[in-house]
N, C-alpha and C positions, 0 to 999 in steps of 0.2 A: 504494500500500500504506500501511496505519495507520502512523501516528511512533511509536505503541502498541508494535506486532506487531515494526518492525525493533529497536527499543530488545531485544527478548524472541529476535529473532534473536542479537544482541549476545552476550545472557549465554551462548548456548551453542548453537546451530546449529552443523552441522556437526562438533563436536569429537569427535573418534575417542574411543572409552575407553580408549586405548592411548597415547593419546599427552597428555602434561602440557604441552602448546604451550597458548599464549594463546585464549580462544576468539575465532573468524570474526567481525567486526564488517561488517556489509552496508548499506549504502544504500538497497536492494532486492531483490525476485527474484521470479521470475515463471516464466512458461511461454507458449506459445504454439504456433500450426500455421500452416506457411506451404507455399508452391505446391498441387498435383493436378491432380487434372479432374476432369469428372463423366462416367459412364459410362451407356447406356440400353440394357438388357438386357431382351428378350421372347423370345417361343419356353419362358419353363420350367416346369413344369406346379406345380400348387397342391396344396400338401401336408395335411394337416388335422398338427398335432401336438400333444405335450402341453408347456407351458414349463415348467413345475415338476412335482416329482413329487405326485399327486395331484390335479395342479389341472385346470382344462377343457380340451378341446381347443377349439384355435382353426388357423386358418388361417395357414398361410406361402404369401404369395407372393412369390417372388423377382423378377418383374420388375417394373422403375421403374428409379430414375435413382439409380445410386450415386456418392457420395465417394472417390475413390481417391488413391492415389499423391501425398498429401502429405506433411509431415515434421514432425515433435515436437521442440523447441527450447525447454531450461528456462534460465535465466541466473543469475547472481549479482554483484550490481553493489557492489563492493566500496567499503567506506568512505573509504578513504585509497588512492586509485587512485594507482600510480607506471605502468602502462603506457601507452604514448600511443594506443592505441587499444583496442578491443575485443580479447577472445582467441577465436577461434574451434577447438572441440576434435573432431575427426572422428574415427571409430573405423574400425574394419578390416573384413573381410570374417563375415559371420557371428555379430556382434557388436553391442554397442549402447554408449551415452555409459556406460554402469556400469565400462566401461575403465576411465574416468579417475578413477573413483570410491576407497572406499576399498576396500585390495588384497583378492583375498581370504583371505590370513589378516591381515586388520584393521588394519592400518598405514595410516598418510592415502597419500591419491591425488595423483594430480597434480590433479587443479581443485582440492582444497584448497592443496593446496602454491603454485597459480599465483593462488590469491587471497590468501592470506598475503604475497604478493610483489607484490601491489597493481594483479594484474589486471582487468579488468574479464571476464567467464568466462561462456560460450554454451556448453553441452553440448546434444549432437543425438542421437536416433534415427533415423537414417536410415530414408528409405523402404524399406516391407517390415519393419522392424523395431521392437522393443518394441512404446512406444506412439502408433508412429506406424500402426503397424497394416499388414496386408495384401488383398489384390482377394479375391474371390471366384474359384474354379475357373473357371466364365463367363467369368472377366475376363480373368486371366493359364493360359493354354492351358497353360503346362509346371510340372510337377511342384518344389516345392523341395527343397533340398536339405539333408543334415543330417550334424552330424559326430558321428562314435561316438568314446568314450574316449579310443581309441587317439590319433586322427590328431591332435587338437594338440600328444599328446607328443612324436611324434614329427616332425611338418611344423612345428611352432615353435621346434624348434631346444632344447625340455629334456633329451630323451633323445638317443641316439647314431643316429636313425634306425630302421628296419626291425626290427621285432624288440624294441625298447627297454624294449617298454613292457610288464604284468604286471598282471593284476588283484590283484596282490597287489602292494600296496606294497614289502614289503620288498626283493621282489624285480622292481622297477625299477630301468634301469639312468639313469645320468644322465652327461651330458656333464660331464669332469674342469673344478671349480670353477664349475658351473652356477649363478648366484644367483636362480633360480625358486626360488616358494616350495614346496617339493615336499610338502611335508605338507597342503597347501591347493590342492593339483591338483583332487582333485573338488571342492572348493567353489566353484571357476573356472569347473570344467564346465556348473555351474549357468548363468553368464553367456550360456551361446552357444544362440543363437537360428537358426532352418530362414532362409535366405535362397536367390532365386531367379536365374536365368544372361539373364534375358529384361528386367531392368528397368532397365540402367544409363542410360539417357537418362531415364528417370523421377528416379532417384536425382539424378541430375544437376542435372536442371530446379531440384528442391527447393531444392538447395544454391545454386544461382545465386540462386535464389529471398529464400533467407536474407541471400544477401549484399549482395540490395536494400536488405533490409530493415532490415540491422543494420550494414553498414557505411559508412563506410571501420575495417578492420579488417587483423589479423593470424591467420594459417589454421598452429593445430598439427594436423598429421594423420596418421593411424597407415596405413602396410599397403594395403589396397583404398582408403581414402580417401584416401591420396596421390594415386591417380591423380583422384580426381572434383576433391582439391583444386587440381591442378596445368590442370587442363580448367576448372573455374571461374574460375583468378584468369584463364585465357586468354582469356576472355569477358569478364571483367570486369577488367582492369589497372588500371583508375583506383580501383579503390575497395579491391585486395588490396596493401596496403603490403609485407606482408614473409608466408614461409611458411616453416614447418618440416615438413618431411617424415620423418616415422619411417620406416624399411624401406620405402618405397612399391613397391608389387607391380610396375607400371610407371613410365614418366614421364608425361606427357602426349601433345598432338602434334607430331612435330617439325619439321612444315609451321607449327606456330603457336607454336615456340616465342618467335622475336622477341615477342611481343606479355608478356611476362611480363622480359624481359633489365632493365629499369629496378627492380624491386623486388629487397631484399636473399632470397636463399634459401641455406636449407641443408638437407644432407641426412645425416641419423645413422644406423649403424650397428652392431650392438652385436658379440657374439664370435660363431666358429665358423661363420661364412659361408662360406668356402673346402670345409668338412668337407660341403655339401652342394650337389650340383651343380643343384639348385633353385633355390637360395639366388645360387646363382653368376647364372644365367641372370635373377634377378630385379635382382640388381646391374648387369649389365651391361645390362637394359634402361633402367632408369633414368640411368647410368651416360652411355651415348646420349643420353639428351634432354640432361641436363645440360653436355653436344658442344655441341649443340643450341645450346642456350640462349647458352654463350659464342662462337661461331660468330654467334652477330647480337648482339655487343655488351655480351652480359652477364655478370653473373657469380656464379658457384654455389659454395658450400661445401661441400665431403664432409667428413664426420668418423665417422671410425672412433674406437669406444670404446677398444679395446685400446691404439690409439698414442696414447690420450692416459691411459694408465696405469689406464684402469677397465674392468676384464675380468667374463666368465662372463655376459655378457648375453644372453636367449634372444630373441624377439620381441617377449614381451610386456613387454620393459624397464621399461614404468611401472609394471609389477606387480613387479617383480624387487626382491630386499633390496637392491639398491643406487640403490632407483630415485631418489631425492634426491639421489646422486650426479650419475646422467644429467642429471638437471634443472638440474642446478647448470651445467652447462657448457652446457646449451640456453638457460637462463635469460641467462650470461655473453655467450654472442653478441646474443640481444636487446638488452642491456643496449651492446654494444658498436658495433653496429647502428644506435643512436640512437632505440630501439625501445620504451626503459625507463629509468626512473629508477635510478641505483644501490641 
């Protein structure tokens, strides 16, 4: 990249208009696509159509040799690096790197917050998602799936469950001292993207894929990508140094956990897990590998937000008004870990 264009990153990339912090000074940043396949599709009949409105009709044929099942990876290579390796930022189920992004009612994200703190910072769209794109119907045989209004209020832990939730705002109900941004719920909504029940070994491949490519690093991962990131560093140990795990939906294998006991991990939690027995059944699976893991040797950190005095956290913690809070005690174990510069 131009000495030009990062100098012009400098003055002001990145900076929220909300927040009067210093502007992001970068080294670089970029983008890229790593793993897939190619796929060879015949048998589908030839369509005549129109591409634009008004313009000629021309031909679709849909069989040849498609791109699939790769993955979208943008970076930001921070000026005055204090972390001792890469960050790698994984999102959850349904979802894409905009998690990490800024919230949405517009307060900084954590990748800003983790380059400010002298990260070096990899945000991904997992396969199937944004733009890393999706197969054709041809390709992937089942149907995706999508979430209406409702369920993140209530399966993420903002409302009280069943029932919580109210096309009318006012009358939404919220879990007592929720710190979701709740006036910024539909703008959240906007984030979440159709994913599919049929692709986790694709998903997986990619991420293995990335960690060829960009490590030896450190893996933050949210939710559904707890589990690919605890199944990657399994694959790959030597090059995953340390991982955090937000809520991860499960653990890994626990036939493979030894192969991960030598790296530092932890696993965070925010409020109101007990209140659903979802919530319980996904704690306890992870809960298990974490057995797992110190059973051949190793050894894993839980940390519940509440015992450490920082309440009202829903799932989407990074999004939550306390989310610099969280970070600050995520950041404290890297930092204690050996993971980070103070």
């Amino acid at each position: 990249m131009r000495p030009s264009f990062i100098a012009a990153l400098a003055t002001g990339l990145l900076v929220n208009s909300a927040s009067a912090q210093q502007p992001l000074t970068l080294r670089d940043m970029g983008s890229f696509h790593v793993g897939g396949r190619k796929v060879e599709v015949t048998g589908q009949p030839v369509k005549e159509i129109v591409r634009v409105p008004g313009g000629p009709t021309s031909k679709l044929d849909l069989n040849g040799t498609y791109h699939v099942e790769h993955m979208y990876a943008q970076y930001f290579l921070v000026q005055n690096r204090k972390g001792q390796w890469p960050l790698l930022m994984w999102h959850g189920g349904g979802l894409t790197g905009a998690t990490y992004e800024t919230t949405p009612d517009g307060r900084e994200g954590w990748r800003d917050m983790m380059i400010r703190r002298g990260w070096d910072v990899y945000i991904t769209d997992a396969t199937e998602r944004g733009r890393s794109g999706f197969a054709a119907p041809m390709i992937w045989k089942d149907d995706p799936i999508f979430l209406t209004e409702v369920d993140p209020w209530q399966r993420f832990r903002i409302g009280p469950g069943a029932g919580s939730f109210n096309a009318d705002p006012a009358k939404r109900k919220l879990l007592p001292g929720n710190q979701f941004p709740i006036e910024a719920y539909d703008n959240f909504l906007k984030q979440i993207v159709p994913r599919w029940l049929s692709t986790d070994k694709a998903i997986l491949d990619s991420y293995v894929a990335l960690i060829d490519k960009v490590c030896p690093c450190v893996i933050l991962a949210h939710s559904q990508g707890g589990h690919f990131a605890f199944r990657a560093a399994e694959q790959r140990p030597d090059k995953v140094k340390a991982m955090v795990s937000v809520e991860p939906a499960i653990g890994g294998g626990a036939s493979d956990a030894k192969a991960v006991k030598d790296m530092p991990l932890l696993i965070v939690y925010g409020d109101y897990i007990d209140q659903d027995p979802r919530w319980v059944a996904y704690r306890k699976a992870a809960l298990a590998y974490a057995d797992a893991i110190r059973a051949a040797g190793g050894k894993v950190d839980v940390m519940s937000l509440p015992e450490q005095g920082i309440k009202g956290n829903s799932h989407m913690m990074m999004m939550d008004k306390n989310n610099r809070a969280v970070l600050d005690v995520i950041t404290k174990w890297l930092v204690d870990n050996g993971l980070a510069e103070n």
